[in-house]
C-alpha positions as a Markdown table, in Angstrom:
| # | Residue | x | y | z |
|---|---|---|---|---|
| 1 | Unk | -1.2 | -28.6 | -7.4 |
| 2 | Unk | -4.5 | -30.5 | -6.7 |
| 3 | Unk | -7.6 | -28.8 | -5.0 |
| 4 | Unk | -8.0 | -29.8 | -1.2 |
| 5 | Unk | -11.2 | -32.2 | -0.4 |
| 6 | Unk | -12.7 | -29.6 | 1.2 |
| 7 | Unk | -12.1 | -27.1 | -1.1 |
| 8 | Unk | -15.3 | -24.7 | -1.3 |
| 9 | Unk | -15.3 | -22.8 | -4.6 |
| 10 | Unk | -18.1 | -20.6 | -3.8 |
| 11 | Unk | -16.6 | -19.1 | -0.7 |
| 12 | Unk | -13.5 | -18.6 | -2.7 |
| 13 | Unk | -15.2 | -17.2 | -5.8 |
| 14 | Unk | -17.4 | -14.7 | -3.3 |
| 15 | Unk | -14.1 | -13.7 | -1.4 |
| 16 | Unk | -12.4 | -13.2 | -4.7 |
| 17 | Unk | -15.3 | -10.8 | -6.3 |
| 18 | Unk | -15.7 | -9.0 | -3.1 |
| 19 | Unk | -12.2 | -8.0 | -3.4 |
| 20 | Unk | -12.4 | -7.0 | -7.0 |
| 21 | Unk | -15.4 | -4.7 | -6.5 |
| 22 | Unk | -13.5 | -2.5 | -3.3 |
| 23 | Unk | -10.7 | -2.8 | -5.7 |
| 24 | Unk | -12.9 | -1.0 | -9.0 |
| 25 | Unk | -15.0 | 1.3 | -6.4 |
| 26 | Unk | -11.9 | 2.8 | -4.8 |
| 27 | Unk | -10.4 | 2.8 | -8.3 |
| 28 | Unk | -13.3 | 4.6 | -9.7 |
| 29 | Unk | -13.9 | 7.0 | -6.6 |
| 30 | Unk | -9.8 | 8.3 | -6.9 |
| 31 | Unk | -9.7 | 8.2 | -10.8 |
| 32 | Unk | -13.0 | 9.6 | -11.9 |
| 33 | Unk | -14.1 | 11.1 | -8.3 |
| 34 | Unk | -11.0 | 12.9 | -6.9 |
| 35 | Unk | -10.0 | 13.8 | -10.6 |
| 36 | Unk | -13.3 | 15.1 | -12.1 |
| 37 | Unk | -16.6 | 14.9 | -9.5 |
| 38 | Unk | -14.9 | 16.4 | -6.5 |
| 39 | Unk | -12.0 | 18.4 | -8.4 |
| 40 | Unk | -14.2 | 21.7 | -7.1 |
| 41 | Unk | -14.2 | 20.9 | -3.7 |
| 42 | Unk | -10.5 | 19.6 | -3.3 |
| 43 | Unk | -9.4 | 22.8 | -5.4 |
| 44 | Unk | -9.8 | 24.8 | -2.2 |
| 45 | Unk | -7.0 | 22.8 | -0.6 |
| 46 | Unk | -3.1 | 23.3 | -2.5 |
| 47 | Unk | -0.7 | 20.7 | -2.3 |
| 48 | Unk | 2.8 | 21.9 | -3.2 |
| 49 | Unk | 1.5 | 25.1 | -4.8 |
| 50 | Unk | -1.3 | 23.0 | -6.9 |
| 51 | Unk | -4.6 | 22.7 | -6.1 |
| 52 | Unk | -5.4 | 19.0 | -4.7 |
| 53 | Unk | -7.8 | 18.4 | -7.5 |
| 54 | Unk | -5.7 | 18.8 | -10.2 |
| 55 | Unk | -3.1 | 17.1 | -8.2 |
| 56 | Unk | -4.9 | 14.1 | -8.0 |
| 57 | Unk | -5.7 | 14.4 | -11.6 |
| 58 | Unk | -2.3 | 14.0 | -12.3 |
| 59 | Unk | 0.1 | 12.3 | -10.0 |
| 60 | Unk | -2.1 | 11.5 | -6.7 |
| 61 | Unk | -4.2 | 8.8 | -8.8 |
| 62 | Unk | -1.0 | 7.0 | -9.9 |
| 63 | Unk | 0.3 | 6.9 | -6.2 |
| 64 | Unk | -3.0 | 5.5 | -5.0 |
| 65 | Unk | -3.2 | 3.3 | -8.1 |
| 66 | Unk | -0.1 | 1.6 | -7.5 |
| 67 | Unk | -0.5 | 1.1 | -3.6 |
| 68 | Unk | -3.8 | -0.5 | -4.9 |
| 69 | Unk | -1.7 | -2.8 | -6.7 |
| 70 | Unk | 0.4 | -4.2 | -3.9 |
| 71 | Unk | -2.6 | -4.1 | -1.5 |
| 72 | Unk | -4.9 | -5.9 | -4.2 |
| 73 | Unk | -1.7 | -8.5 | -4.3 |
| 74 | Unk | -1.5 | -8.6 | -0.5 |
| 75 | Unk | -5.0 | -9.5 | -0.1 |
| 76 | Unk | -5.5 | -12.3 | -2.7 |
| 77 | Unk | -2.0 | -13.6 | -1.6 |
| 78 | Unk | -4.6 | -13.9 | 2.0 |
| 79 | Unk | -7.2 | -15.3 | 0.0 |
| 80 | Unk | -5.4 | -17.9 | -1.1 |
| 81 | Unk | -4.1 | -19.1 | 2.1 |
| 82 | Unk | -7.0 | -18.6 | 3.9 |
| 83 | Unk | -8.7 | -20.9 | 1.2 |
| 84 | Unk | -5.7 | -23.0 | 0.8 |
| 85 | Unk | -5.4 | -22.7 | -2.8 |
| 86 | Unk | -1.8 | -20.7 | -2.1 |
| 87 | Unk | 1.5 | -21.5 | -4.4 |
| 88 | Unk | 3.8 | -20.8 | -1.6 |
């Protein structure tokens, strides 16, 4: 596959690391925030029995991880074709 004319690999580069910092700040704020910073404050709320802290120490981050996965994919996938670099 060849690069457009027009292809502006600056715009695509910023659009690309813009997405991969949200990406690492949410992953930071649900991994290291829910589970250890704000574990205090989200013990006063239970989930299933468990307080909400703990929960996300050890289940909630993996949900939110993995829908960060397929929403991570979803929006390069529209990087791609907004920057016409796409496979499809």
């Amino acid at each position: 596959m060849s690069k457009p004319q027009d292809f502006d690999s600056k715009a695509y580069w910023s659009a690309t690391l813009r997405l991969l910092i949200i990406t690492l700040v949410i992953w930071f704020i649900v991994s290291f925030g829910a589970g250890i910073l704000f574990r205090d404050v989200l013990d006063g709320i239970h989930l299933g029995g468990y307080p909400l802290g703990f929960w996300f120490a050890q289940q909630g981050s993996i949900y939110v991880f993995v829908a960060l996965i397929f929403w991570y994919a979803w929006r390069m996938g529209k990087i791609d074709r907004e920057h016409d670099v796409h496979e499809d």
